[in-house]
VOSE-149482 format. One record per residue (C-alpha): residue number from 1; x, y, z. Coordinates in steps of 0.1 Angstrom, whole numbers. Layout:
residues N
PT:NUM:X:Y:Z
...
//
This chain:
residues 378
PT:1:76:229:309
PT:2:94:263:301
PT:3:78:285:277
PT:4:96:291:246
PT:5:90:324:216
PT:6:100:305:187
PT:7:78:273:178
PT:8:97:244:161
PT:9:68:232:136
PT:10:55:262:114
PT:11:21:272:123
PT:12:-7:297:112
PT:13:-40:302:125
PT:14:-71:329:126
PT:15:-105:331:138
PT:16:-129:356:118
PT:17:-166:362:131
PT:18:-182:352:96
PT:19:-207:370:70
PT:20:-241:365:94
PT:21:-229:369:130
PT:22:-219:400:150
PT:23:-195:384:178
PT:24:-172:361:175
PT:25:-177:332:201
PT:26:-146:311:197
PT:27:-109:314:208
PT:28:-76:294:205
PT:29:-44:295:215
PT:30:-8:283:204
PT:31:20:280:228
PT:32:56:268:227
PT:33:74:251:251
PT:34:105:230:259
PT:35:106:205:281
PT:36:130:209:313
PT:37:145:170:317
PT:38:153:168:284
PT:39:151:200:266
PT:40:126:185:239
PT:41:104:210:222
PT:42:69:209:223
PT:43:39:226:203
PT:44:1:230:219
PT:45:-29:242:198
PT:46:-57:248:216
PT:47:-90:252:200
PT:48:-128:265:215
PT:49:-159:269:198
PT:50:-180:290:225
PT:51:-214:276:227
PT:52:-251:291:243
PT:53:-252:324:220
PT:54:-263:353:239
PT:55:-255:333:270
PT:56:-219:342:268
PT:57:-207:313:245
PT:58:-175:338:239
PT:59:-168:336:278
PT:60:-172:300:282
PT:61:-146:294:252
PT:62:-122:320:270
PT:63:-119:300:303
PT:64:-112:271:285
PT:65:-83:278:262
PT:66:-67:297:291
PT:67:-73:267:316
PT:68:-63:237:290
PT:69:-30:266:282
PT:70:-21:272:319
PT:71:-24:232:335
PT:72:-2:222:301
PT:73:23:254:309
PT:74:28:237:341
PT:75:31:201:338
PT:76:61:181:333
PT:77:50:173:297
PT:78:61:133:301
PT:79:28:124:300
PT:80:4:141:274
PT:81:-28:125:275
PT:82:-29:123:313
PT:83:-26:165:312
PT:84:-47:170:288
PT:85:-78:144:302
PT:86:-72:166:343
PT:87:-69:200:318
PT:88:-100:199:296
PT:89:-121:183:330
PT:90:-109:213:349
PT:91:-118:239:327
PT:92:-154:225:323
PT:93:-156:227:358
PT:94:-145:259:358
PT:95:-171:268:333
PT:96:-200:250:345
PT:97:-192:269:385
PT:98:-191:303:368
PT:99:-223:295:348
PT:100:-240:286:384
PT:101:-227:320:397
PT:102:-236:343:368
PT:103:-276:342:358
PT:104:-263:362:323
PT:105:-242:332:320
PT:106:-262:302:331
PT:107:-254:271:299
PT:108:-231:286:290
PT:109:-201:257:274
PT:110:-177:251:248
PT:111:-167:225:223
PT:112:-125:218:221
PT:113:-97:206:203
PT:114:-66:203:216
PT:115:-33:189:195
PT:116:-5:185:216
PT:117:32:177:195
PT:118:63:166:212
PT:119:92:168:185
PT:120:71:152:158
PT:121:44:129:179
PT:122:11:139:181
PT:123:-11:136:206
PT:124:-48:151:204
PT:125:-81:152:224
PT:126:-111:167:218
PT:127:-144:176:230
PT:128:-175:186:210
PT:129:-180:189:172
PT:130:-144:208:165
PT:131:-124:189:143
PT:132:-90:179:135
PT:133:-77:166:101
PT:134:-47:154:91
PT:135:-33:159:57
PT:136:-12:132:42
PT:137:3:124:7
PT:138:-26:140:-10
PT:139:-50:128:10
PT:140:-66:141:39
PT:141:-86:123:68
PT:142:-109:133:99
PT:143:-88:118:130
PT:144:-111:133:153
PT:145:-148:116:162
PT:146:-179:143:164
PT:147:-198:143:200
PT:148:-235:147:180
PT:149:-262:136:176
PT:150:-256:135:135
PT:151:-223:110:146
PT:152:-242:85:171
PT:153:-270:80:143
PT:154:-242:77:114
PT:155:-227:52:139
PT:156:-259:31:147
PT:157:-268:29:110
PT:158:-300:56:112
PT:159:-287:76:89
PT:160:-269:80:59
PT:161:-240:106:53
PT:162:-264:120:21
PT:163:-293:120:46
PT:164:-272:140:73
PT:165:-261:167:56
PT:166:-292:191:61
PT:167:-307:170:86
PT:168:-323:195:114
PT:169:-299:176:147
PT:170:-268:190:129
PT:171:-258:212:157
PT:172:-272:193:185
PT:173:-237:179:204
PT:174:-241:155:231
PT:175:-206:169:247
PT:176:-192:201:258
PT:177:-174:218:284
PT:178:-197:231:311
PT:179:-222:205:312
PT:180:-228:193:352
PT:181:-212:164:348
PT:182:-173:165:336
PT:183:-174:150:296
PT:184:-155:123:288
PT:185:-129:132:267
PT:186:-122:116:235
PT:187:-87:105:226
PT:188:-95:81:199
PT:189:-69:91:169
PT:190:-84:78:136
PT:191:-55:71:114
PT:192:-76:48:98
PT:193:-115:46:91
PT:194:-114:10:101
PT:195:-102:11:133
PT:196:-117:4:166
PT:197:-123:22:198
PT:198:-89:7:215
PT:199:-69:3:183
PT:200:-73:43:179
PT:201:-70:51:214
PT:202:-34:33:207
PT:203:-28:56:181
PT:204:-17:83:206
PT:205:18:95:201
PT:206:19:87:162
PT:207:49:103:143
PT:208:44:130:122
PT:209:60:123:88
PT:210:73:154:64
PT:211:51:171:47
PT:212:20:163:68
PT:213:-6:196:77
PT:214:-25:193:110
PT:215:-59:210:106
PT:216:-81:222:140
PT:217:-111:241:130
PT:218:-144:249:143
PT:219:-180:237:128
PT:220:-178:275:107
PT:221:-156:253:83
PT:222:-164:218:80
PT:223:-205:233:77
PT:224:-195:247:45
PT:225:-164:233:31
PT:226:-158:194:28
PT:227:-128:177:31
PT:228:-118:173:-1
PT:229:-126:211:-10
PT:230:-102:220:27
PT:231:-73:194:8
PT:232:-75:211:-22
PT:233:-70:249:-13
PT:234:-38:238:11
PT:235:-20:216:-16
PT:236:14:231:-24
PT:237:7:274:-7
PT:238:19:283:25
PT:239:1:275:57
PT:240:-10:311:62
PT:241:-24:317:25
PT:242:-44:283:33
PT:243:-59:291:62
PT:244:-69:326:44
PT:245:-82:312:15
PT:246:-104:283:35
PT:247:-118:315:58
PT:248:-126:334:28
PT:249:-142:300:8
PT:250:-164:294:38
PT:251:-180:335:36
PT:252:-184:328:-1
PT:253:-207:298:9
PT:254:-230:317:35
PT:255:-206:323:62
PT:256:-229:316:91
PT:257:-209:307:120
PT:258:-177:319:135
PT:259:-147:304:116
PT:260:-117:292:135
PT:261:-86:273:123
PT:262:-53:262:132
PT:263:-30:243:104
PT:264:5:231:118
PT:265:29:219:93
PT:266:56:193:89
PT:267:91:202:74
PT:268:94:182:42
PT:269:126:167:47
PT:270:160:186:28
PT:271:169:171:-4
PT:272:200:148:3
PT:273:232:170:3
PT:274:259:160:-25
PT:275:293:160:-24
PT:276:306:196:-10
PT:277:327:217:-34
PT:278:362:217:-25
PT:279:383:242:-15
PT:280:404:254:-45
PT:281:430:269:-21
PT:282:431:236:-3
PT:283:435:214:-36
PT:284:467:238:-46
PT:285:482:235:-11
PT:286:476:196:-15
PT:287:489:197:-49
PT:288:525:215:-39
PT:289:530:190:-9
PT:290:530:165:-30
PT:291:553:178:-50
PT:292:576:187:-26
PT:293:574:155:-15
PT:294:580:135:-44
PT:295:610:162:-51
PT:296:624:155:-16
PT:297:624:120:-21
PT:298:641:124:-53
PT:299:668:145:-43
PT:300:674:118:-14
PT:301:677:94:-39
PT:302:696:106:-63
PT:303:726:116:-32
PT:304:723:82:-22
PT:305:733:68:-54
PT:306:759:93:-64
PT:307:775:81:-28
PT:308:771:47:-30
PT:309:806:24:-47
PT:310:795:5:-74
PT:311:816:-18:-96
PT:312:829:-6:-134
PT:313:804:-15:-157
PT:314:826:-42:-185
PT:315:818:-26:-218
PT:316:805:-54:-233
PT:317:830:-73:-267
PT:318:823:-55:-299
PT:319:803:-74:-322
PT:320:818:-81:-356
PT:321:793:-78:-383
PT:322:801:-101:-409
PT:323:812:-81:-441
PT:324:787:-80:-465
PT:325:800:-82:-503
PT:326:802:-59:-523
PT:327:787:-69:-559
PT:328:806:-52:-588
PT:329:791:-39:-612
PT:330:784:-64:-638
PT:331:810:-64:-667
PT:332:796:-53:-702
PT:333:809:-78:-732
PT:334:818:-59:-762
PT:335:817:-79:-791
PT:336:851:-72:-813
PT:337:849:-56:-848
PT:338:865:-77:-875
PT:339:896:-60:-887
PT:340:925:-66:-910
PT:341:950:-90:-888
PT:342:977:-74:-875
PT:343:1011:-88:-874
PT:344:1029:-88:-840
PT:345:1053:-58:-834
PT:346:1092:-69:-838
PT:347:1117:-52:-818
PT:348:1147:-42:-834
PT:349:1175:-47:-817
PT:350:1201:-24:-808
PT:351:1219:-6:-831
PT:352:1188:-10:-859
PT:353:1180:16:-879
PT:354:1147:32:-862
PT:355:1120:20:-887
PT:356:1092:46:-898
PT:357:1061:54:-878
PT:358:1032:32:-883
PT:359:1001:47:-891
PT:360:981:52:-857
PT:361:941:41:-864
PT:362:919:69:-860
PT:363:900:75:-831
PT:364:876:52:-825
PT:365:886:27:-850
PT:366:899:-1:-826
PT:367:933:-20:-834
PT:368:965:-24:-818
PT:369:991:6:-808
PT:370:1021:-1:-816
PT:371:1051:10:-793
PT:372:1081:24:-815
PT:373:1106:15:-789
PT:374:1111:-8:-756
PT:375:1094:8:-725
PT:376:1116:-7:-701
PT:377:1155:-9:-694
PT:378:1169:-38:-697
//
């Protein structure tokens, strides 16, 4: 694999020595790397909890993050669990040859953690009473198994887990890096409590899901602060203010061990993108186009008529209203005044003396009017 600067999963991590002890004894790593065949990315946290005290615990954890770091640098990266099962066995090897060599370092070992993400699968392995949790949709669970002798009694039924919190084998392990025989190392991934041996073994390669916190930390933690307590001070702050605030819960309780973590987080997934503004400029431009089209067309339609023979148009017959009548006025009947009768008017004929004037009625006062002479020629 090629080594990368720039991780693709955020990350934070520190190791402080603790409110009791004067040296710190354990050391991690974190290293990025892409893969060559494909170009995938990849993220390795390495965790070590050094383990002998004066007998150079803080050596011991040394050799094995830069062992476990080195063998992973230069594998292929195909095959996770297969370079981290020859990594881990190497360095405790390593460690246990040294030891031999060195009577200031004779038992000298270490405990270790090791999550191992390619893209978003997770691979992990571990050795030891280091942990790794996994934080999920508000819950959080231990996906790594304890090598003590606290775990093996919990298993058989000896104890309970009210009965093992102070119990005196606590810190007794029954595996570590160093020993003089190779440990076996432990690739059970405990989604789930109820699964078996092979069922978590199976789990290997899991898919991270947004929003999910991976959690490696030594026995300085999980000592002092429980699960629930480590769930509740990473809800909703960043990772680094997390792992700040779980180092500084942990001296507030007693702070008696070295205090190690590692907390790799998940993207949550973007909110779904909505429809893009558009482009002002771009609805204008579309806007005269069309118009310019619809104008073109228009115009060729309107020459293309004004070309084109058509017959006269026959105006069509007038239409003769039928006249409607006129209604005169009605008449009004005037009933006539009794006067004296009058006797008809007698021409005279020619040559006869012209008579005197009749009397004319006054105005108003109805009766004949008599003519003093003919109005015609004869």
């Amino acid at each position: 694999m090629k080594r990368i600067e720039q991780a693709h999963l955020p990350f934070a991590a520190r190791s402080d020595t603790g409110a009791v002890r004067r040296n710190n004894e354990d050391r991690y790593a974190v290293a990025a790397f892409e893969m060559e065949h494909d170009g995938a990315p990849v993220l390795l946290a390495v965790l070590c909890d050094g383990v002998g005290g004066n007998r150079a615990g803080e050596v011991a954890a040394e050799l094995a993050v830069e062992e476990i770091s080195t063998a992973a640098a230069a594998a292929n990266g195909r095959d996770p669990v297969d370079t981290l099962r020859a990594a881990i066995m190497d360095a405790s090897q390593k460690i246990y040859t040294q030891a031999q060599a060195n009577v200031n370092q004779m038992g000298m070992g270490a405990t270790t953690a090791c999550a191992w993400i390619v893209q978003r699968q997770l691979y992990t392995a571990t050795v030891g009473d280091s942990r790794i949790y996994l934080m999920r949709d508000d819950g959080i669970q231990q996906i790594s198994t304890d090598h003590t002798w606290i775990q093996e009694a919990l298993d058989h039924g000896l104890l309970t887990p009210e009965m093992a919190l102070n119990h005196p084998n606590a810190h007794v392990i029954r595996r570590f890096l160093g020993s003089p025989k190779p440990p076996e190392v432990d690739f059970r991934l405990r989604l789930r409590p109820n699964l078996n041996d092979e069922q978590s073994q199976n789990q290997q390669g899991t898919a991270l899901r947004p929003g999910d916190i991976v959690l490696l930390c030594s026995d300085g933690l999980t000592d002092l602060v429980p699960p629930g307590d480590i769930l509740t001070t990473c809800s909703g702050v960043p990772l680094a203010a997390a792992v700040d605030a779980l180092i500084e819960l942990a001296c507030s309780r007693g702070g008696h061990d070295n205090i190690t973590i590692i907390a790799i987080g998940v993207p949550a997934e973007p909110p779904a993108a909505g429809p893009k503004p558009r482009d002002r400029r771009w609805g204008c431009w579309l806007l005269g186009a069309l118009l310019a089209i619809v104008l073109s067309l228009g115009i060729v339609a309107l020459s293309w008529w004004a070309l084109t023979d058509r017959p006269t148009p026959t105006p069509p017959p007038p239409v003769i209203e039928a006249a409607t009548p006129t209604l005169l006025p009605p008449v009004e009947l005037v009933s006539p005044t009794p006067t004296t009768a009058v006797m008809p008017t007698i021409l005279p004929r020619p040559g006869t003396p012209t008579p005197p004037a009749a009397t004319l009625p006054s105005p108003g006062q109805s009766g004949a009017t008599l003519t003093p002479w003919p109005t015609n020629t004869p």
